[in-house]
PAZAPA-4460 file (N, C-alpha, C; in steps of 0.05 Angstrom, whole numbers, plus 32768, in hexadecimal, padded with zeros to 4 digits):
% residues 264
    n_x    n_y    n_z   ca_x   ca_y   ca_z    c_x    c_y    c_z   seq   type   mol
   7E1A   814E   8080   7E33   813E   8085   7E2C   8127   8097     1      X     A
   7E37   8110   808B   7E32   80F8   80A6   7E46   80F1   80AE     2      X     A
   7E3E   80E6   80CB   7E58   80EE   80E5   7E61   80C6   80D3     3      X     A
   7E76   80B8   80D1   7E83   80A7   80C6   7E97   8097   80D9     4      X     A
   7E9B   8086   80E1   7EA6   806E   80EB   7EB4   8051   80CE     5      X     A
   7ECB   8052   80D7   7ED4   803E   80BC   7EE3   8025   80CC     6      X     A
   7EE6   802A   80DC   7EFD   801A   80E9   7EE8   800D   8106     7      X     A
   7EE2   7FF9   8106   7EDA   7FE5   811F   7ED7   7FCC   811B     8      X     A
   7EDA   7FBE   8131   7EDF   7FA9   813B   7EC1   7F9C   814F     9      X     A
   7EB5   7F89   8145   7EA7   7F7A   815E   7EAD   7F58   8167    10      X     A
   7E9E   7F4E   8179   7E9C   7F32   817F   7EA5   7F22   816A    11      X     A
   7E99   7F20   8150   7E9C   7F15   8137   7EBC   7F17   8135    12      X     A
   7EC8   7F24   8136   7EE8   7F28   812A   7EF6   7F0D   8135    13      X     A
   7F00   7EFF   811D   7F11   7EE2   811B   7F26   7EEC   8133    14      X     A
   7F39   7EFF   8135   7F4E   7F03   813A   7F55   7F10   8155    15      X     A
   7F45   7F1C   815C   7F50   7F35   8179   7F30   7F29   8184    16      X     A
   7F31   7F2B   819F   7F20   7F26   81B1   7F18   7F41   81B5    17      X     A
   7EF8   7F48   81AD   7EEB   7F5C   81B5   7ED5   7F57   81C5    18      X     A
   7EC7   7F60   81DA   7EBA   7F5B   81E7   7E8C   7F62   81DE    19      X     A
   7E99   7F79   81D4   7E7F   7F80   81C5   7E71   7F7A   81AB    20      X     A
   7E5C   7F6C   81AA   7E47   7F66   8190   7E48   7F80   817E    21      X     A
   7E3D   7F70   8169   7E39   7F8A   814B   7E26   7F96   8157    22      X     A
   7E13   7F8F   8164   7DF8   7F9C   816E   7DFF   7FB1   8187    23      X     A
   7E11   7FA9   8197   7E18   7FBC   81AA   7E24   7FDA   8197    24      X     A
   7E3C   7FD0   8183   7E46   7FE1   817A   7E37   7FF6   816E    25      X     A
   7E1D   7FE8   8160   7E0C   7FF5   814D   7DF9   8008   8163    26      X     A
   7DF3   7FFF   817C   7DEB   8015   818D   7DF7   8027   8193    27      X     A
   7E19   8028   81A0   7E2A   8035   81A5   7E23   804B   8192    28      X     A
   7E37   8049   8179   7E2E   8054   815F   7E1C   806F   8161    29      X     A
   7E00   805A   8160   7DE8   806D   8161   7DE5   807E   8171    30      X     A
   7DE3   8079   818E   7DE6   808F   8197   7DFD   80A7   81A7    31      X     A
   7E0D   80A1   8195   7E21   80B8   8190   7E1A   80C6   8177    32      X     A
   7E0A   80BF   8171   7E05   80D5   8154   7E0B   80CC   8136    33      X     A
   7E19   80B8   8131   7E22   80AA   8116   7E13   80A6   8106    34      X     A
   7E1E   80AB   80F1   7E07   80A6   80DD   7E11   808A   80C3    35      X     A
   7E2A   807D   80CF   7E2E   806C   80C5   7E4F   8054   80C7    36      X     A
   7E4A   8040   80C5   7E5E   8032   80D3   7E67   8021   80CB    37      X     A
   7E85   801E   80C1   7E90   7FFE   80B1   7E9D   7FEC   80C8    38      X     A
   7E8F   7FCF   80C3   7E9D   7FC1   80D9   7EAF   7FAD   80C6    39      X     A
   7EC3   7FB5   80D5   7EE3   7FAB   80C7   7EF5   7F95   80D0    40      X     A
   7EE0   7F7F   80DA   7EF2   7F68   80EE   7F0F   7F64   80DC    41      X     A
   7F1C   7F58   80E9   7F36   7F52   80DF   7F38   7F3C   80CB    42      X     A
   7F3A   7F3A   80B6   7F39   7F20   809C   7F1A   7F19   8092    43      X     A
   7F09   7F1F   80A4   7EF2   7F15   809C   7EDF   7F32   8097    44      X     A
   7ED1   7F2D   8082   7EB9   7F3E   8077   7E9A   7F35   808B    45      X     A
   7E97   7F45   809B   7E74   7F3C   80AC   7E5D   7F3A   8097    46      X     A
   7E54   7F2D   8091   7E3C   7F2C   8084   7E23   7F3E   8096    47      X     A
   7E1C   7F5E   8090   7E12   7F68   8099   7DF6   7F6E   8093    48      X     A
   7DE8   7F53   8080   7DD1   7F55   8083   7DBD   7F50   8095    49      X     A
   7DC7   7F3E   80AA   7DB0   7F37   80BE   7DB5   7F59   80CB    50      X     A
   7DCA   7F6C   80D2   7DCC   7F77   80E4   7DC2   7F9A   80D8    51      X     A
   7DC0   7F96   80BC   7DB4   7FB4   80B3   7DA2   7FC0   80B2    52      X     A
   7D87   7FAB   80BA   7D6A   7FB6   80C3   7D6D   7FC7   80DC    53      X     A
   7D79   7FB8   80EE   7D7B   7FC0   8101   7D8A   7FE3   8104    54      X     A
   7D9F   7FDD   80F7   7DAD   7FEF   80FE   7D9A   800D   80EC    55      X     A
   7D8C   8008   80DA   7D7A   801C   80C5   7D6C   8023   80DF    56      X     A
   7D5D   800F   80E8   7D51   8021   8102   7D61   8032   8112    57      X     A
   7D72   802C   8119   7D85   8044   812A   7D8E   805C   8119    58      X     A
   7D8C   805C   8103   7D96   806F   80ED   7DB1   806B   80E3    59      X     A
   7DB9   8056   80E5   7DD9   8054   80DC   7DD8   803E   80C0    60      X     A
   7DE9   8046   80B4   7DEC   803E   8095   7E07   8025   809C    61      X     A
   7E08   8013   809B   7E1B   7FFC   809A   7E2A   8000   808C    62      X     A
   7E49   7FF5   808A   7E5F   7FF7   8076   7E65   7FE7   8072    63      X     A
   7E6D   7FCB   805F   7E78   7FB0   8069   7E98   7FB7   8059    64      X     A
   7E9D   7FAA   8065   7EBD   7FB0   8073   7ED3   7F9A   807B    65      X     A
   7EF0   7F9E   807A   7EFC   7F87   8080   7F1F   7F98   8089    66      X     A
   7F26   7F8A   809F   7F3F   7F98   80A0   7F54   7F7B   809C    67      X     A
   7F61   7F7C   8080   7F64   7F6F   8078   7F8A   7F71   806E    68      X     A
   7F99   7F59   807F   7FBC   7F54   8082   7FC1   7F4C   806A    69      X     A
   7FCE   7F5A   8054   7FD8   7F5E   8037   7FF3   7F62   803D    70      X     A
   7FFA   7F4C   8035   8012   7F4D   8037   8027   7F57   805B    71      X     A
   801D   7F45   8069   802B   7F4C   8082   8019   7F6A   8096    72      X     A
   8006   7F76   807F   8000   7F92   8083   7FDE   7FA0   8084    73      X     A
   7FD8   7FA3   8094   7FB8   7FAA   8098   7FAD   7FC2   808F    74      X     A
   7F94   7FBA   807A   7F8B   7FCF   8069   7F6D   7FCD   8063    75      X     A
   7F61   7FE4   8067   7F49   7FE2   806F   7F3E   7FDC   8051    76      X     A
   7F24   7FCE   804D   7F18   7FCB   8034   7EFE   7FCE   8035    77      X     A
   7EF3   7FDA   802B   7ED6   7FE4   8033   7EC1   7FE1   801A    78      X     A
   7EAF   7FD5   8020   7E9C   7FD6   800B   7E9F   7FD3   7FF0    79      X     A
   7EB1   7FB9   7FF0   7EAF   7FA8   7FD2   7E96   7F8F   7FD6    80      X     A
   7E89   7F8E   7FC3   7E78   7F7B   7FC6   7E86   7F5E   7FC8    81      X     A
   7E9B   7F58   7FB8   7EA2   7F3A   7FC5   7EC3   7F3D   7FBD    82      X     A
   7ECD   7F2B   7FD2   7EE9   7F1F   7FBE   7F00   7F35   7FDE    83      X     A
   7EF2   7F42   7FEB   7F0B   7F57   8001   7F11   7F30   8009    84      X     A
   7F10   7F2C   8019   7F15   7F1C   8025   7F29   7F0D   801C    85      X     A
   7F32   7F0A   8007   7F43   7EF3   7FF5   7F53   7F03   7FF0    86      X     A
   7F59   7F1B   7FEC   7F71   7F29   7FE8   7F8B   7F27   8005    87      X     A
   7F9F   7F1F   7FF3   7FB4   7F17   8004   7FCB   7F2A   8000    88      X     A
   7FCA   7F2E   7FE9   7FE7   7F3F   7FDB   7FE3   7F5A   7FD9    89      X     A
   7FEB   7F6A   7FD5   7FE5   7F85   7FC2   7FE5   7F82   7F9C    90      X     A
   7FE8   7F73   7F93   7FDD   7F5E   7F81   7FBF   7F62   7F79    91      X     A
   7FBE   7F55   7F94   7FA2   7F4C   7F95   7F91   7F59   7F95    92      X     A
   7F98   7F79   7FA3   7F8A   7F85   7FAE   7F89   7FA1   7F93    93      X     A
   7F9C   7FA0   7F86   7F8F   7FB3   7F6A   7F83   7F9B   7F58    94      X     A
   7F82   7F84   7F55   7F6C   7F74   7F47   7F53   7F7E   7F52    95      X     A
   7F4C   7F7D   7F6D   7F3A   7F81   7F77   7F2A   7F9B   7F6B    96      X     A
   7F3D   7FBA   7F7A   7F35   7FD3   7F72   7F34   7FCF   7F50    97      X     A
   7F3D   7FC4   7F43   7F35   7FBE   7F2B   7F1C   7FC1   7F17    98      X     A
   7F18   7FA7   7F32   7EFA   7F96   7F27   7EDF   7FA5   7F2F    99      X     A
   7EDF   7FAE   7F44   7ECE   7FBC   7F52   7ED5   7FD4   7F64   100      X     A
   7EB8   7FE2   7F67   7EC2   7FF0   7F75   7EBD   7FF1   7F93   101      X     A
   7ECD   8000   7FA6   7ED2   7FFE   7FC3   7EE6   801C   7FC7   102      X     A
   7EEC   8014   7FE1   7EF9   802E   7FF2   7F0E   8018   7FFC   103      X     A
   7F2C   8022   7FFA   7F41   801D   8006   7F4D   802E   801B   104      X     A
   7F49   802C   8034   7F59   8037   8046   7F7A   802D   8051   105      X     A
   7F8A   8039   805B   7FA4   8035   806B   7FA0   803E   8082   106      X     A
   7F8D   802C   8090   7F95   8031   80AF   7FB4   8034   80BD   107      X     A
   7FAB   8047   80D1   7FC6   804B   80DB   7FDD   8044   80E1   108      X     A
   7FE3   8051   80C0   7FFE   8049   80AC   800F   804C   80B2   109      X     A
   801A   805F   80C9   8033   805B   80D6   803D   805D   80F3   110      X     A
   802B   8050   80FC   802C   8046   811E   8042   8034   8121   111      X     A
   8050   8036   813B   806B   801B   8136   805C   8003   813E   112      X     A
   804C   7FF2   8127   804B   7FDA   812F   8046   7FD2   810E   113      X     A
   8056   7FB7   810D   805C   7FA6   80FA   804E   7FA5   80DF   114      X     A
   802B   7FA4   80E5   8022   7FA1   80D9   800B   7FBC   80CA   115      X     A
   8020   7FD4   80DB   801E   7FF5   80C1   8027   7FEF   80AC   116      X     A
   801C   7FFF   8096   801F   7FFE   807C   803A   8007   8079   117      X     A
   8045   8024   8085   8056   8035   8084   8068   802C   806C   118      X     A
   807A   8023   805C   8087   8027   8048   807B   8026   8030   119      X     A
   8065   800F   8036   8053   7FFA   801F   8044   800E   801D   120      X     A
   8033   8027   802A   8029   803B   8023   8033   8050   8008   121      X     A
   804A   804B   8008   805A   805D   7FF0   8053   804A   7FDF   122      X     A
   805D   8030   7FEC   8066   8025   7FCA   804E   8015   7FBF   123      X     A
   8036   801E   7FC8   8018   8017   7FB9   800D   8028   7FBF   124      X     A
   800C   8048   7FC5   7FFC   8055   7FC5   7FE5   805F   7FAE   125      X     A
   7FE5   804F   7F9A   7FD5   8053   7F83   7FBA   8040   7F91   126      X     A
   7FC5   8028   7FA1   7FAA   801B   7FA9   7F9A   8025   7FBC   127      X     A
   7FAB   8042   7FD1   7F9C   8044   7FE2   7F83   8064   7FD5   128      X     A
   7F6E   805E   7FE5   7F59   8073   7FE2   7F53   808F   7FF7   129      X     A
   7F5F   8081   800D   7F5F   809A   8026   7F75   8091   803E   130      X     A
   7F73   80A4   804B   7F96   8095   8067   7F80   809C   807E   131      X     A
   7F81   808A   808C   7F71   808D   80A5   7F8B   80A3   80C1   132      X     A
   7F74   80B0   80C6   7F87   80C0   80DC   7F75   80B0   80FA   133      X     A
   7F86   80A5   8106   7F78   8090   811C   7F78   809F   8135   134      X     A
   7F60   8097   8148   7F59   80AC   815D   7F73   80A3   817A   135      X     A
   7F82   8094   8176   7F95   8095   8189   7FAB   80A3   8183   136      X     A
   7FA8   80C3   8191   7FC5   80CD   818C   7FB8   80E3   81A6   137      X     A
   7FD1   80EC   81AD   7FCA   80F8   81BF   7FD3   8117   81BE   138      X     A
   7FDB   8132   81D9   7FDF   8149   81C8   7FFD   814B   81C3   139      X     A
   8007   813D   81CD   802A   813A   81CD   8030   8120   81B7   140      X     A
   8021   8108   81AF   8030   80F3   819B   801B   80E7   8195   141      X     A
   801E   80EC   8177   800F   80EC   815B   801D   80DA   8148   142      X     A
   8014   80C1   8149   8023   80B1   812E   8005   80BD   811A   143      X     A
   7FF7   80CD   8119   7FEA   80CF   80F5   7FFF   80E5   80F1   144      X     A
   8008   80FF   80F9   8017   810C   80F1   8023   8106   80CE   145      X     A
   803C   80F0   80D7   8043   80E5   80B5   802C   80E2   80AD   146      X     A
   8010   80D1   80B2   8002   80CD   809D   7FFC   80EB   8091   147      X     A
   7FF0   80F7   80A4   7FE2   8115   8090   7FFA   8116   8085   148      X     A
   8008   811B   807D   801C   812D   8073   801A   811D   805C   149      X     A
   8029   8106   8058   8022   80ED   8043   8005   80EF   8030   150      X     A
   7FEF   80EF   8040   7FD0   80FE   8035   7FD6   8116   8029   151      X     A
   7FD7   8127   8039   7FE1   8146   801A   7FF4   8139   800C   152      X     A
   800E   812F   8010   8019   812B   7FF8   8010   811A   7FDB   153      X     A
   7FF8   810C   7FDF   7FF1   80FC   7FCD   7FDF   8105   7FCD   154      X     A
   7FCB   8117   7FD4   7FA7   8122   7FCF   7F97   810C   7FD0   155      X     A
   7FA1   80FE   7FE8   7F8C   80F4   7FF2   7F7D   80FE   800C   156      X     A
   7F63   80FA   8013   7F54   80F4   8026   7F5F   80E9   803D   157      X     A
   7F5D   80F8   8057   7F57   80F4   806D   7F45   80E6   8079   158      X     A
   7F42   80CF   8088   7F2A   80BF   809E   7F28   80BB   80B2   159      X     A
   7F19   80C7   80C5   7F22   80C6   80E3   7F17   80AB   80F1   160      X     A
   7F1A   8095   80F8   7F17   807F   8106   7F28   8078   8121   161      X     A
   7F11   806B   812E   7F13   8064   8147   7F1E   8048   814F   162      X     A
   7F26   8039   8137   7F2D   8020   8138   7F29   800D   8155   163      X     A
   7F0E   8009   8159   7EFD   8006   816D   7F07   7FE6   8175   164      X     A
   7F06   7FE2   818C   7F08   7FCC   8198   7EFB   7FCD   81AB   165      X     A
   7EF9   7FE0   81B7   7EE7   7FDE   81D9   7ED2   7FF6   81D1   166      X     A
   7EBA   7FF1   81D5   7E9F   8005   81CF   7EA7   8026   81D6   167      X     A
   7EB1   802A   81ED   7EBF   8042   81FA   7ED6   804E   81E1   168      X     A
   7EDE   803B   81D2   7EEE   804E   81BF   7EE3   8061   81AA   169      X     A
   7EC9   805F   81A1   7EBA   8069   818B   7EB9   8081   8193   170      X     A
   7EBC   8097   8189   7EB8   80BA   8186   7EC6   80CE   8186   171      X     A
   7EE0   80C6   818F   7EEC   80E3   8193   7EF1   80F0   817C   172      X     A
   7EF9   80D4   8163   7F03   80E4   8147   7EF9   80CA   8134   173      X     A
   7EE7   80E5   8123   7ED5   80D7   8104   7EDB   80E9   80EF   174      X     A
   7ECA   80DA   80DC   7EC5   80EC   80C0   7EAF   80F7   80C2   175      X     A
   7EAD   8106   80B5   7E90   8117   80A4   7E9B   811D   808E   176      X     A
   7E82   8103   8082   7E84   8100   8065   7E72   8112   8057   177      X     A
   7E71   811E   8040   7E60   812C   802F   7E4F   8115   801B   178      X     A
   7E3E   8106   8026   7E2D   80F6   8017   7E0F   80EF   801C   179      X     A
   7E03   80E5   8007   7DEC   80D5   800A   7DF0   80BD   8024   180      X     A
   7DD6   80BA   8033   7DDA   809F   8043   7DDB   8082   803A   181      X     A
   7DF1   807A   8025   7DF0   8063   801E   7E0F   805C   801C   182      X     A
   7E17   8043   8025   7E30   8035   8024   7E50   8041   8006   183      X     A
   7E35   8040   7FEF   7E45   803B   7FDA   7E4F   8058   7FD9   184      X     A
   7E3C   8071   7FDA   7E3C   808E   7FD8   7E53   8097   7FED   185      X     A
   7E50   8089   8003   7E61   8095   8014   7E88   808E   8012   186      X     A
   7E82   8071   800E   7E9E   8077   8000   7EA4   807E   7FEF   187      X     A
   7E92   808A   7FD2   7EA2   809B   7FBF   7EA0   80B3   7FC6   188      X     A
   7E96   80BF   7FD3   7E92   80DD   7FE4   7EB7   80E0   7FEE   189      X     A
   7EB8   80C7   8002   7ED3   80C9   800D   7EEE   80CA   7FFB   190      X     A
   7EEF   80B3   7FE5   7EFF   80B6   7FD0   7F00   80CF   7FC5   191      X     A
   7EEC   80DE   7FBD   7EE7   80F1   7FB4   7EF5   810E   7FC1   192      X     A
   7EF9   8106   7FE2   7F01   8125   7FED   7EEE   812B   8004   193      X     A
   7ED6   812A   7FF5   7EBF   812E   8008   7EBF   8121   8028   194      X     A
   7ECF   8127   8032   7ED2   8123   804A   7EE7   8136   805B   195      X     A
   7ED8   813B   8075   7EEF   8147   8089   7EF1   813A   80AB   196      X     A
   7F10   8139   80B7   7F15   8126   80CA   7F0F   8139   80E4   197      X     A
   7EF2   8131   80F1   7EF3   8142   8114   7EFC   8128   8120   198      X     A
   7F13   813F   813C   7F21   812F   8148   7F22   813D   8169   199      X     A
   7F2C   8129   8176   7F3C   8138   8196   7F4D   811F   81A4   200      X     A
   7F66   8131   81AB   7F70   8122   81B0   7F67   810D   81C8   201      X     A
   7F77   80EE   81CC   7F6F   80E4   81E1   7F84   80E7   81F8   202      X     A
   7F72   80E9   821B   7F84   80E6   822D   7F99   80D5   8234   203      X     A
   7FAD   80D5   823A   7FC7   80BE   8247   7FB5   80AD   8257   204      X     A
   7F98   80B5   8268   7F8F   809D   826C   7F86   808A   8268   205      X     A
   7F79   8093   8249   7F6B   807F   823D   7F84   8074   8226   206      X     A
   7F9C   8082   8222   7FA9   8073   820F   7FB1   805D   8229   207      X     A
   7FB7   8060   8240   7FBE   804A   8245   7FA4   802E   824B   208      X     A
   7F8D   8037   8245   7F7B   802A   824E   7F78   8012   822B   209      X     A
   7F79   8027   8210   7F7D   8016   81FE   7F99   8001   81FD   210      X     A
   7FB4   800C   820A   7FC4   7FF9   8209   7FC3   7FD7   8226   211      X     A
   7FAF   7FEC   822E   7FA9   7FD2   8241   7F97   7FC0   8234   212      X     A
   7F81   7FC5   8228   7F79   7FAB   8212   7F81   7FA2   8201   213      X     A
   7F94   7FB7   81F5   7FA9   7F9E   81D9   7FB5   7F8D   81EF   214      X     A
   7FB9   7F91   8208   7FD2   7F7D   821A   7FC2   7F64   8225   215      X     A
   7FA9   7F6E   8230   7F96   7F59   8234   7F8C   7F46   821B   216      X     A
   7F7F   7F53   8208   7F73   7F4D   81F0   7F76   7F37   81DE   217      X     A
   7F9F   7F42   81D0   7FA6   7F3B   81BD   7FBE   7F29   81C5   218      X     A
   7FB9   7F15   81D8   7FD3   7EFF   81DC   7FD4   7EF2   81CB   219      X     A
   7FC2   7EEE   81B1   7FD1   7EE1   81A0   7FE9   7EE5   818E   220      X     A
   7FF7   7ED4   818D   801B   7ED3   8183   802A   7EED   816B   221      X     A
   8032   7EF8   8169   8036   7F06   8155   8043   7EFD   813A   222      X     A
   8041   7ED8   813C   804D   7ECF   8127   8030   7EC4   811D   223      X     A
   801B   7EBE   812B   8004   7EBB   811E   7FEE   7EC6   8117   224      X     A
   7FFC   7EE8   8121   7FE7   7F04   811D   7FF6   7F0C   80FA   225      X     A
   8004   7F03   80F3   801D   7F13   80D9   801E   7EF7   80D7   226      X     A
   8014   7EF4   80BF   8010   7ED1   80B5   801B   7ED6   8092   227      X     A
   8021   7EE4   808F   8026   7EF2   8073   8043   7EE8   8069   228      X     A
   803D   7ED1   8054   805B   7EC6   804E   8069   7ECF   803A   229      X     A
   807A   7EDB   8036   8089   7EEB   8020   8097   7EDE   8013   230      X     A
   809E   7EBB   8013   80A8   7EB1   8000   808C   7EA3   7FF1   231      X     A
   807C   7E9D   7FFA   805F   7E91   7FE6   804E   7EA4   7FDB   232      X     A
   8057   7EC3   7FED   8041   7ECE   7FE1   801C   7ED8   7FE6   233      X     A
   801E   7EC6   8005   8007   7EC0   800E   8003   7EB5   8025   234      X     A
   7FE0   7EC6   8031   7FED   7EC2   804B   7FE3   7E9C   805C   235      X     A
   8001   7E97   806D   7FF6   7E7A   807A   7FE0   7E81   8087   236      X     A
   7FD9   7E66   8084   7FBE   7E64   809B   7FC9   7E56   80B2   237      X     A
   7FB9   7E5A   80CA   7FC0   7E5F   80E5   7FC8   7E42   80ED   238      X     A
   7FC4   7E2D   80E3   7FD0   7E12   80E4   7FF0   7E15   80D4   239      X     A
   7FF0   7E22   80C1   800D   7E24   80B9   801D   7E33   80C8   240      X     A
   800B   7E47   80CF   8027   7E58   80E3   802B   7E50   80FF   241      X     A
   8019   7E3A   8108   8022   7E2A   811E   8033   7E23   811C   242      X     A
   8039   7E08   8108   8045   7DF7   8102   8064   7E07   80F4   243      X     A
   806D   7E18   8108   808A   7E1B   80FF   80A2   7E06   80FD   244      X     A
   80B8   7E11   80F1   80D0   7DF7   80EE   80D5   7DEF   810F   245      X     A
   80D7   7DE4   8115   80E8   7DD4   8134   8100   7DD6   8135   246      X     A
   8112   7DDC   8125   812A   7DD3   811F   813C   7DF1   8121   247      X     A
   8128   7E08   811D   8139   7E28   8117   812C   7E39   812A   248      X     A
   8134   7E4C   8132   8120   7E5C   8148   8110   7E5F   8146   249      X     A
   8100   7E59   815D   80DF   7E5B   815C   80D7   7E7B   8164   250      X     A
   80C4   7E7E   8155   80B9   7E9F   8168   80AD   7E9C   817E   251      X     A
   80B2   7EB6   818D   80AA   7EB4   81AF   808A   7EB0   81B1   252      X     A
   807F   7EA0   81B2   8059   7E99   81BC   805B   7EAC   81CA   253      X     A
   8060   7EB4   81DD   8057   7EC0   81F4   805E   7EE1   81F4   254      X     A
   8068   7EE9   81D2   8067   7F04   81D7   8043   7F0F   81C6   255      X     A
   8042   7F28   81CC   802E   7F35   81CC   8031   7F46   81B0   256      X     A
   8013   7F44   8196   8023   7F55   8188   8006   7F64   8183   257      X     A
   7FFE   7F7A   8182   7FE7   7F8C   8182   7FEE   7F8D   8163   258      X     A
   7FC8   7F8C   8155   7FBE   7F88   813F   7FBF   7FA0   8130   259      X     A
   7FC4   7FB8   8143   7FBF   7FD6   8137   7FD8   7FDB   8151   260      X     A
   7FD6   7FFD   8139   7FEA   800B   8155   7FEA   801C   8168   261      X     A
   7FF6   8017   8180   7FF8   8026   818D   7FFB   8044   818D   262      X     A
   7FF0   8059   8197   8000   807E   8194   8005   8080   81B1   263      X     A
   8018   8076   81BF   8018   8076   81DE   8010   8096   81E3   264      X     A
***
C-alpha cells in the first residue's frame, strides 16, 4: 500500500501565498514516509519534470495536478496529460474525462465556503471519480461527514488530503492506495476502490493556527478569488474582474475570502 497525498500547494501557486518550495515540500513528504504526491496549485498545472529526479531519489512518485475553479467551484484534476488547465465549465470538464484519461476529485465539497462544490456535486456527479475527506475536522465538527455519506451513496472512493499550505499541515490524514509506484496506476487503483482513508482528528489549536493563515495568506478579494462568470460562461481574467462597473455596487476589496474551507 502507498501512503498518498493529492491535495498541495507550494511557492509556484498563481493564487494563495505559500511560503514553501516544491523541493521543501518534496522533503517534507519524504520523510514522513510517502510514497507519493500531487501538487495541485490553484489554476495552474506545475510542470514537474525538472522536479521528478529529484523527488525518485527520495522515493516519492510525483502526481501533476491542478486545483482547478469550474464554474465558480474548485476541483481537483489529476493526471491528465494536457488540456486540465483550460477547463472552465463542467462542459469542459466531461470533454476532457472524455478524451483522456485522469482522476477527478471534489475537494472538500461541503465546507461553508463559496467555492465547495456542495450542490454541483449532485448535479455532475457522473464527472466526479473520488470525494476527498480533508484533514481539517476536528472530534466535535466535521464538514466531510456529508461527504462520506454522499461517497457510499454513489460508490465512490474516499481520499484523505491535507490540502497543504503550510509544510506543518502534511500527515495527519492520507490515502493508502493499492498500487504499482507510478502516477497513471495509482489513480486507476483509486477510481477503482483500491484505496482506504487513515485519519486523526486535528487540535482547536492547530485549527486555529490554519485559520490564522487563510487570514494572513489569502487577502486577496473574494471577487477576484471566484472569477467565474455565469452569464459568458467563463472564467474573467483578473484584469476583468478588476475592472468592475463604477456606476452599481462595488464588492468590498478589503474582505477576506479563503480558497478552501474552513472545519473550525
Amino acid at each position: 500500500m502507498l501512503k498518498v497525498e493529492l491535495h498541495a500547494h507550494t511557492a509556484d501557486d498563481p493564487v494563495d501565498r505559500i511560503p514553501h518550495t516544491t523541493l521543501d515540500l518534496i522533503d517534507r513528504a519524504a520523510d514522513l514516509g510517502y510514497d507519493a504526491l500531487a501538487i495541485t496549485l490553484h489554476e495552474k498545472q506545475l510542470d514537474l519534470a525538472r522536479f521528478a529526479p529529484y523527488a525518485a531519489e527520495r522515493g516519492l512518485v510525483l502526481i501533476p495536478g491542478v486545483e482547478r475553479t469550474i464554474e465558480g467551484k474548485h476541483v481537483l484534476l489529476l493526471n491528465f496529460a494536457s488540456g486540465a488547465e483550460q477547463v472552465e465549465t463542467f462542459s469542459d470538464l466531461a470533454r476532457l474525462k472524455a478524451a483522456q484519461p485522469g482522476l477527478v476529485v471534489a475537494p472538500h465539497p461541503y465546507f461553508p465556503v463559496s467555492v465547495c462544490l456542495r450542490g454541483d456535486l449532485d448535479r455532475y456527479a457522473g464527472l466526479f471519480d473520488a470525494v476527498e475527506m480533508n484533514a481539517m475536522f476536528t472530534r466535535t465538527l466535521d464538514f466531510n461527514q456529508r461527504a462520506e455519506r454522499w461517497a457510499r451513496r454513489h460508490g465512490k472512493p474516499l481520499v484523505g488530503n491535507c490540502d497543504v499550505h503550510r509544510l506543518w499541515q502534511l500527515g495527519p490524514t492520507y490515502s493508502l492506495v493499492d498500487a504499482p509506484r507510478d502516477a497513471a496506476a495509482i489513480c486507476a487503483a483509486i477510481a477503482a476502490g483500491r484505496v482506504r482513508v487513515e485519519s486523526e482528528p486535528m487540535s482547536w489549536m492547530n485549527v486555529a493556527r490554519v485559520l490564522g493563515v487563510m487570514v494572513v495568506s489569502e487577502a486577496e478579494p473574494r471577487f477576484l478569488k471566484n472569477r467565474f462568470d455565469r452569464k459568458t460562461g467563463r472564467q474573467r481574467s483578473y484584469r476583468e474582474a478588476l475592472s468592475f462597473p463604477r456606476t452599481t455596487s462595488q464588492p468590498n476589496v478589503s474582505a477576506l475570502a479563503p480558497s478552501r474551507t474552513p472545519r473550525a
